[in-house]
C-alpha distance (Angstrom), angle and dihedral (degrees) to the residues before:
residue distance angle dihedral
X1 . . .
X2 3.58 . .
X3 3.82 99.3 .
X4 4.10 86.9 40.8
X5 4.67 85.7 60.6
X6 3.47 87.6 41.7
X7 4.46 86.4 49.7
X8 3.76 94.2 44.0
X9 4.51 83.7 42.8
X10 3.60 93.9 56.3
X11 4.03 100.1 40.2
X12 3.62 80.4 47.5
X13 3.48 97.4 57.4
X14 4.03 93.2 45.5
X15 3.09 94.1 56.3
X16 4.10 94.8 51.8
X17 3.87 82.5 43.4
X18 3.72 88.2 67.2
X19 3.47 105.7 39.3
X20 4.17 83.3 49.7
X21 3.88 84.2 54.3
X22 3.45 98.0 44.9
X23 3.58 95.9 51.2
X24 3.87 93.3 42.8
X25 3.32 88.9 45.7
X26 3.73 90.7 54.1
X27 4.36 108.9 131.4
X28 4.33 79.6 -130.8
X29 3.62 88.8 64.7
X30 3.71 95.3 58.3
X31 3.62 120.2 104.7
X32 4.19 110.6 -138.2
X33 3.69 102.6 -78.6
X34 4.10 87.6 -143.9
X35 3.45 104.6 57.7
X36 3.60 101.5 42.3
X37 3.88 108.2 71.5
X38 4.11 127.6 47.3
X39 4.09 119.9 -134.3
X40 3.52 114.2 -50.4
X41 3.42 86.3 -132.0
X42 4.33 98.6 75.0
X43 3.88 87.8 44.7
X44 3.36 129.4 122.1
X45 3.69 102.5 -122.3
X46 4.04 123.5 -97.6
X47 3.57 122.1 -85.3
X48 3.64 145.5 178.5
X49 4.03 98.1 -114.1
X50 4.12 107.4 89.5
X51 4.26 126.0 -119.9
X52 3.62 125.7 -179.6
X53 3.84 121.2 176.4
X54 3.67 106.4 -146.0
X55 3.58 116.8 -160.1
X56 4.38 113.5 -170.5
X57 3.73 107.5 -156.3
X58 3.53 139.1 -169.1
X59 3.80 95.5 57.7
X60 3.94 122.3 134.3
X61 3.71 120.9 -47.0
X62 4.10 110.9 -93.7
X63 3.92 93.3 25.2
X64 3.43 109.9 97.1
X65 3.81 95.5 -135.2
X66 3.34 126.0 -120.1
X67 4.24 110.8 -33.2
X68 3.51 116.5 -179.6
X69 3.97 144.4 143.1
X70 3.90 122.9 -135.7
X71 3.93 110.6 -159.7
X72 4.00 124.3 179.9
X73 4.21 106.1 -176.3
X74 3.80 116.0 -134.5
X75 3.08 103.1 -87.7
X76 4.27 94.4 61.9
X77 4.03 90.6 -133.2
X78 3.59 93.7 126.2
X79 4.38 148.6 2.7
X80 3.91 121.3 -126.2
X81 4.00 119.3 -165.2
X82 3.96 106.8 -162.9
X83 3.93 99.9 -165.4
X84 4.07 111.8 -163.2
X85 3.26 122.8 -158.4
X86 3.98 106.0 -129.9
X87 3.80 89.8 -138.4
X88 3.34 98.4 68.0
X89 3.86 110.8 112.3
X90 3.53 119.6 -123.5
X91 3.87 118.4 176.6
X92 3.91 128.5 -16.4
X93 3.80 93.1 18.3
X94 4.38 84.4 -72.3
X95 3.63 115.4 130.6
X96 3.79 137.4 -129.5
X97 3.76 92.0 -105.4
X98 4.08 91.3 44.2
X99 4.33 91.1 50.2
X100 3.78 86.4 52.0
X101 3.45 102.2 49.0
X102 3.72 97.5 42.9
X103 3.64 98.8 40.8
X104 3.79 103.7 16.8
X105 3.60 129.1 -147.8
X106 3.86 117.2 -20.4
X107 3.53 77.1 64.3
X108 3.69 102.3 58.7
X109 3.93 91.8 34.1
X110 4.32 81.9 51.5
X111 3.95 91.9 53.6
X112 3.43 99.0 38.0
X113 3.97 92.2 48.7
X114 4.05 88.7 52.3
X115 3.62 100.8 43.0
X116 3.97 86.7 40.0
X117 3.28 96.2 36.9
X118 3.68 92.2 -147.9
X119 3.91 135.5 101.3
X120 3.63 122.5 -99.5
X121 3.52 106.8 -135.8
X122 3.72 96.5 -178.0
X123 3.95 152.4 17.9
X124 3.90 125.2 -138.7
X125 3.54 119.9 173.4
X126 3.82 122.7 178.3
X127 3.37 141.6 -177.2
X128 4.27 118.4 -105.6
X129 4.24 74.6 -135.8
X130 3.73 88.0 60.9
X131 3.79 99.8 40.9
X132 4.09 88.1 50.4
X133 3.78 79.1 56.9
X134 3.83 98.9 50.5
X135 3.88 92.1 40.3
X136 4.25 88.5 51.1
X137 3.91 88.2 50.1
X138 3.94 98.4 52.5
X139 4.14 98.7 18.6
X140 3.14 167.7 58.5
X141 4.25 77.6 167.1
X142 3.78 110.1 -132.8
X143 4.24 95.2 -134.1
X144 3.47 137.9 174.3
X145 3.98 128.4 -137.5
X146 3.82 129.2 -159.2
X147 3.61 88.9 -146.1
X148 3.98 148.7 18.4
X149 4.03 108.2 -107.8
X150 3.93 132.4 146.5
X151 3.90 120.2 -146.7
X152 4.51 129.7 167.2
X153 4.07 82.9 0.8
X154 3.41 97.2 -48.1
X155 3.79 122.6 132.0
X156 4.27 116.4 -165.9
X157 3.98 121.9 -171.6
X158 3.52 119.9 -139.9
X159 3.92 101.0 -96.1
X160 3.96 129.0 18.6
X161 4.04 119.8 14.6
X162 3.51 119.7 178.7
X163 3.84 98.6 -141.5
X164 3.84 127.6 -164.2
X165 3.81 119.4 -153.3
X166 3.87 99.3 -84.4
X167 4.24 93.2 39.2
X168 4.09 78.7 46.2
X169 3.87 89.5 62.5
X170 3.55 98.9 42.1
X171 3.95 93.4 53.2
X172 3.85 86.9 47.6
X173 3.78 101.2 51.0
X174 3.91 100.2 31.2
X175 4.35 125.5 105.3
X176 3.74 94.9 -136.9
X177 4.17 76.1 164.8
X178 3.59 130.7 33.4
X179 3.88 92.7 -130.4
X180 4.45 103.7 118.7
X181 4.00 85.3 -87.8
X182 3.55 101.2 -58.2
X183 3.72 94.8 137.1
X184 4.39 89.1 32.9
X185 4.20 79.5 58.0
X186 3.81 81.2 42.3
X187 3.53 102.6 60.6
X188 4.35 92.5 36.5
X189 3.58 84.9 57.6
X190 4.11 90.3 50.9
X191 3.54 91.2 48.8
X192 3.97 97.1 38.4
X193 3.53 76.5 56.0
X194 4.10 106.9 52.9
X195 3.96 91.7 34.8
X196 3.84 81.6 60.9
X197 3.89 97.0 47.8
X198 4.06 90.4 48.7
X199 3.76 99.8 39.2
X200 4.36 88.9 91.6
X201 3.48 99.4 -163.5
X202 4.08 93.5 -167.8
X203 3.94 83.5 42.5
X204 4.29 91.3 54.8
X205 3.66 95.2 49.3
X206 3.92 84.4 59.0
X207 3.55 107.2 44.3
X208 3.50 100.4 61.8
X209 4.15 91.1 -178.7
X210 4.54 88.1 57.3
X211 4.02 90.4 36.0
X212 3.80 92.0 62.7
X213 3.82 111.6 51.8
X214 4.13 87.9 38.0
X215 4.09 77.6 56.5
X216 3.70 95.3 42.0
X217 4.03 91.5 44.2
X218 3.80 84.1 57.8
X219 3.87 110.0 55.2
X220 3.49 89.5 36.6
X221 3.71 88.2 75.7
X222 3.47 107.8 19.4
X223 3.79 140.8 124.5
X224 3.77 133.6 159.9
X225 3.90 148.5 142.4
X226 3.67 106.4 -58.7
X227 4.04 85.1 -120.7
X228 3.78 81.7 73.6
X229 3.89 100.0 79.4
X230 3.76 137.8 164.3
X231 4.10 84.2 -104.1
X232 3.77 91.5 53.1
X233 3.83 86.6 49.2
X234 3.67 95.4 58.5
X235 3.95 103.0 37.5
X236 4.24 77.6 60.7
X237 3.54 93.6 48.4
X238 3.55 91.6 49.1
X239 3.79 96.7 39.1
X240 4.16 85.2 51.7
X241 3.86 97.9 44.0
X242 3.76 95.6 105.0
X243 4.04 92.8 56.6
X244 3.47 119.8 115.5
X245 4.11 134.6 -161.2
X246 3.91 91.4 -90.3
X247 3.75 86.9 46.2
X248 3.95 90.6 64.9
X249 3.78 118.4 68.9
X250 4.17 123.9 -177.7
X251 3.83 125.8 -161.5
X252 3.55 150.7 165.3
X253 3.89 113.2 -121.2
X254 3.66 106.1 -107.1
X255 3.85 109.3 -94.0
X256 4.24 132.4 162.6
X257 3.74 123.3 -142.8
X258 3.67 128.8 -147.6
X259 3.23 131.0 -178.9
X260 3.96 119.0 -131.5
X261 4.03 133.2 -143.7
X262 3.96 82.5 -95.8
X263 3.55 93.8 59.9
X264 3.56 89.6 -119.9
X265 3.94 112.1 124.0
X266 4.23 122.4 -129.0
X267 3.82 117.8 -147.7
X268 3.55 112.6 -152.3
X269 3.87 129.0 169.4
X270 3.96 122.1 -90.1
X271 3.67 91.0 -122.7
X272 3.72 103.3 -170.4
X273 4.12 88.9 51.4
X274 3.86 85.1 41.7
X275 4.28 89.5 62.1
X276 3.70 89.8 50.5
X277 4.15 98.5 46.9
X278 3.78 85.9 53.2
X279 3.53 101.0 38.4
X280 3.93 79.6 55.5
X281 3.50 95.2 45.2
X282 3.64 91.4 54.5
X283 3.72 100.8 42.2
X284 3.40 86.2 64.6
X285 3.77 103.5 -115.3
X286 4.12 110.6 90.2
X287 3.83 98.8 145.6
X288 4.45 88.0 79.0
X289 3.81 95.5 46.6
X290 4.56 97.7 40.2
X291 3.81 78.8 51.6
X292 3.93 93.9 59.9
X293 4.21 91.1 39.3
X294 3.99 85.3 57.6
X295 3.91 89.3 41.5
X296 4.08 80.3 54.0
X297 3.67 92.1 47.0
X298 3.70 96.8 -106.2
């Protein structure tokens, strides 16, 4: 009997394997291929280590979402999540969030790949809807907050919340702290950072009945470069399978804050922090130096 459940549990999960593929797969989930990428020619060259820029959507007007980079180094020992805060001014006194909404995203893949200094090789963008369902299939999310706030009838303690999809998206798109989002970026970054350290990828492929809805959650809010396939998705998966919790790190890109005459406050980058993160991005070995940002506070 045993080898017959474990049969039936594995034909089960092909076939759920295929309909996830053919859904992701899906032409209507592709991004346009033209206006996703700038010139070849001012990008850093192509490697074997792996970045997506992940983009949630759907969050309150004004915020910017959810904007963060996910990069595993060649040699698949560990995961980085970079979360920027779209705030933060980059050229002309415009912001992150302002260059991507007005010229869309070979401009955001453009300044990430300078101030990263490493290649994008893929877009994801998601719904919040669909990452409420992905957090509700794997959580509640075990996640820790700087500080005590309430926001849309929510109340949050000062240290560990165990958030459900909808709390999730109120703690990740509230202004506890009128500081231009640094504590919103903050608090993505913390639970960027737990959904990562629950979301067992040797446990999934297991348990068929938790694999499914985190699947489901996913394409039913998903678009991306048609590069990004359901094929892609597994080789990663499989390439990542021997990663464990201390292997994954999640930070916010260093950034200061001042506040101006107007009492409005400017984000800029930390650029002397910002040459080492790259320079340990591109090296190879990230996992060492996000370790010391979050030991910073980053």
């Amino acid at each position: 009997m045993p080898k017959i459940r474990t049969a039936l549990s594995m034909l089960g999960s092909a076939k759920d394997a295929k309909k996830f593929a053919a859904r992701f797969d899906d032409p209507s989930r592709n991004l346009p291929a033209q206006s996703l990428f700038p010139p070849e020619e001012v990008r850093p060259p192509a490697t074997d280590a792996r970045t997506i820029l992940l983009r949630v959507t759907n969050m309150p007007e004004g915020h910017g979402g959810i904007f963060a980079v996910v990069h595993t180094p060649v040699t698949r020992d560990s995961i980085a999540v970079l979360v920027f805060n779209p705030s933060i001014v980059i050229e002309a006194g415009a912001t992150l969030r302002e260059l991507v909404d007005h010229s869309g995203y070979p401009v955001a893949v453009a300044i990430v790949e300078e101030f990263l200094g490493t290649r994008i090789d893929h877009i994801v963008e998601l719904t919040a809807e669909a990452l409420t369902g992905v957090i509700d299939a794997v959580g509640p999310l075990s996640t820790y907050s700087r500080a005590a706030f309430s926001a849309d009838g929510v109340d949050f303690v000062e240290g560990t919340n165990r958030l459900d999809g909808a709390a999730a998206r109120v703690f990740t798109s509230a202004d506890p702290v009128d500081d231009a989002g640094q504590t919103r970026t903050r608090n993505q970054r913390a639970l960027l950072r737990s959904l990562l350290n629950t979301l067992d990828v040797r446990k999934l492929v297991k348990d068929n009945a938790q694999l499914v809805p985190v699947l489901d959650a996913v394409v039913s809010g998903v678009a991306k470069d048609p590069g990004f396939t359901s094929a892609v998705v597994t080789q990663l998966a499989a390439d990542l399978r021997g990663i464990t919790r201390k292997d994954i790190v999640a930070v916010t890109v260093p950034a200061a804050s001042e506040r101006q005459e107007d009492g409005t406050v400017r984000i800029t980058f930390e650029a002397d922090v910002l040459t080492a993160l790259r320079e340990s991005l591109t090296s190879g070995s990230p996992l060492e130096f996000a370790s010391k940002l979050t030991e910073m506070g980053y």
